[in-house]
N, C-alpha and C positions, 0 to 999 in steps of 0.2 A: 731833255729840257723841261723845265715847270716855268708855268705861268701863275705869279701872283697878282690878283686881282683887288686892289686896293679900290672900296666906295666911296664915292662921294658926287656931293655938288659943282660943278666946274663956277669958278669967277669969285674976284676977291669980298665979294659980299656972303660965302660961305664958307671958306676957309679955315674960320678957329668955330665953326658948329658941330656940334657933337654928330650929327650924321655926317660928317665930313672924317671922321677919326681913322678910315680907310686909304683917303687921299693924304692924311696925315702920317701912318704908320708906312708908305711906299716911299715919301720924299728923306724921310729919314735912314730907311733903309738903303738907299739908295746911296746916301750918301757918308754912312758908317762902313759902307761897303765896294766905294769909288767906281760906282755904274758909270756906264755910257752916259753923255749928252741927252737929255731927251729930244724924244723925235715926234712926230704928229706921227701916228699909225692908226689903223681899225679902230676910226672913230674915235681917238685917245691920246694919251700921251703916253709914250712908253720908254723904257731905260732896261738895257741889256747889261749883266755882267754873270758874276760869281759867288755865289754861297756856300763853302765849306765844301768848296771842288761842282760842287753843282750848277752848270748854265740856268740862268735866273731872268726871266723877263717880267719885269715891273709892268703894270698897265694901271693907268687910272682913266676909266670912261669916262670921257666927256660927252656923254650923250643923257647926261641926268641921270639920275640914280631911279628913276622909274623905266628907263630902259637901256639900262647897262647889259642885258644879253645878247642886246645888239654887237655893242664892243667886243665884248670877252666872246662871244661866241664867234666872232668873224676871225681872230687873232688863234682861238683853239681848231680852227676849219682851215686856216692857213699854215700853220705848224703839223697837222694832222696828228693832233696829238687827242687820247683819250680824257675823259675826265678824273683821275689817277693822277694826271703833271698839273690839277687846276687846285688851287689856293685861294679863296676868297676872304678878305679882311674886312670885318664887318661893325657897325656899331650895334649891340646887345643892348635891348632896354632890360630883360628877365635877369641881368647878371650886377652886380653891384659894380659901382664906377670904378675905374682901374681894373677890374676885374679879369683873365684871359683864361679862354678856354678853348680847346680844337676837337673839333668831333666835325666826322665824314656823313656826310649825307642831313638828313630830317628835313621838318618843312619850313615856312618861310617867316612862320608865327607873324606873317601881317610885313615886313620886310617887304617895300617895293622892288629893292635892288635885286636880292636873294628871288622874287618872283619872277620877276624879270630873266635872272639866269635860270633859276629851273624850267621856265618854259622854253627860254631857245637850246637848251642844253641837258636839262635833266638835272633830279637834287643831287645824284651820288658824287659830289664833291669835299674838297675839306674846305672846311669853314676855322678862320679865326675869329671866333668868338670877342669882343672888345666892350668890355662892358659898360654903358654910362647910365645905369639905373634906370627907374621908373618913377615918373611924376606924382604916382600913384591915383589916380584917375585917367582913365581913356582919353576920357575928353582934351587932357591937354598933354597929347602928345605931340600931337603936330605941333606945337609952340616948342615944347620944349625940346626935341631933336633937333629942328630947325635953331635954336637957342643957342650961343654963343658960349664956351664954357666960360665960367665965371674968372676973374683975377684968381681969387684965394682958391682954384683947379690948378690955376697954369703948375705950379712947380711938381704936384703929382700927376700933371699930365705928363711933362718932360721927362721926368723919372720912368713912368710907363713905356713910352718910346722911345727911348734911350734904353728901357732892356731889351723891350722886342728887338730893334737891330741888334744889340750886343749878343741876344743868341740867338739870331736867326738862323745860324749854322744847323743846331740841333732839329729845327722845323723840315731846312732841306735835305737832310739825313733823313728823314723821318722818324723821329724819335718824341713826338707831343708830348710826353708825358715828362718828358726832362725840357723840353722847350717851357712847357707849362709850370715844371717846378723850379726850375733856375730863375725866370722871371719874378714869379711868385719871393723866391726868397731875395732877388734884389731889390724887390720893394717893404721887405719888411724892414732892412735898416734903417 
């Protein structure tokens, strides 16, 4: 069994924010892929099914994105699973928007979410990487993650999420590098 760990802020005042891109890439998955019902679980919301023969639990913490290892870590304590079946979907400011990329383990680059699970759980996790650029000043990051993607985003956002579920298969195989390049070229049409 793998657990994918989709980020975000719970309540519809966060929902189309770019730090929300996690809670967003789960509900689509979810639904490309005709998950369970969701259920209230470990702090969360969670939807159980199927990817590519592989048992797949969705989870989006509801416990704020500053302490999502609350969530994920009580859900991987209860499965008894290693950190190997853990998947976390994240928003990347270092990565250009639409961007996607998977790499296991590193550190949190400043990610409350991602700190939050390395402390109750440790980094050596895979991370999808989801990129929404950089403000390019520090100072206004907190605006701009919290920030609303813009109208003229929405259709390359839905292209974006719309490949990640079309091959998510390849991610629960384990295969990043065809997950990463299949995505990659459905967005270049």
């Amino acid at each position: 069994m793998q657990i994918w760990a989709g980020l975000g802020n719970p309540g519809p005042q966060h929902a189309m924010q770019r730090h929300n891109i996690g809670f967003m890439a789960m509900d689509v998955i979810a639904e490309m892929h005709g998950f369970a019902p969701i259920q209230k679980k470990f702090q969360g919301w969670t939807q159980e099914g199927r990817i590519g023969g592989e048992k797949v639990l969705l989870l989006k913490p509801a416990t704020y994105m500053n302490e999502s290892g609350r969530s994920v870590g009580e859900a991987m304590r209860f499965y008894k699973l290693e950190l190997d079946a853990l998947t976390v979907f994240h928003d990347e400011l270092d990565l250009e928007p639409f961007k996607i990329k998977v790499k296991r383990g590193g550190g949190h680059a400043g990610h409350n979410g991602l700190r939050s699970i390395d402390k109750h759980l440790g980094a050596d996790f895979r991370r999808v990487r989801i990129g929404i650029g950089h403000p390019g000043h520090k100072d206004r990051v907190h605006g701009y993650v919290l920030g609303n993607y813009a109208k003229a985003e929405q259709p390359m956002l839905i292209d974006m999420l719309g490949a990640i579920g079309s091959e998510a298969d390849w991610l629960a195989k384990g295969d990043y590098p065809r997950f990463m390049n299949d995505i990659a070229l459905r967005l270049q049409g």
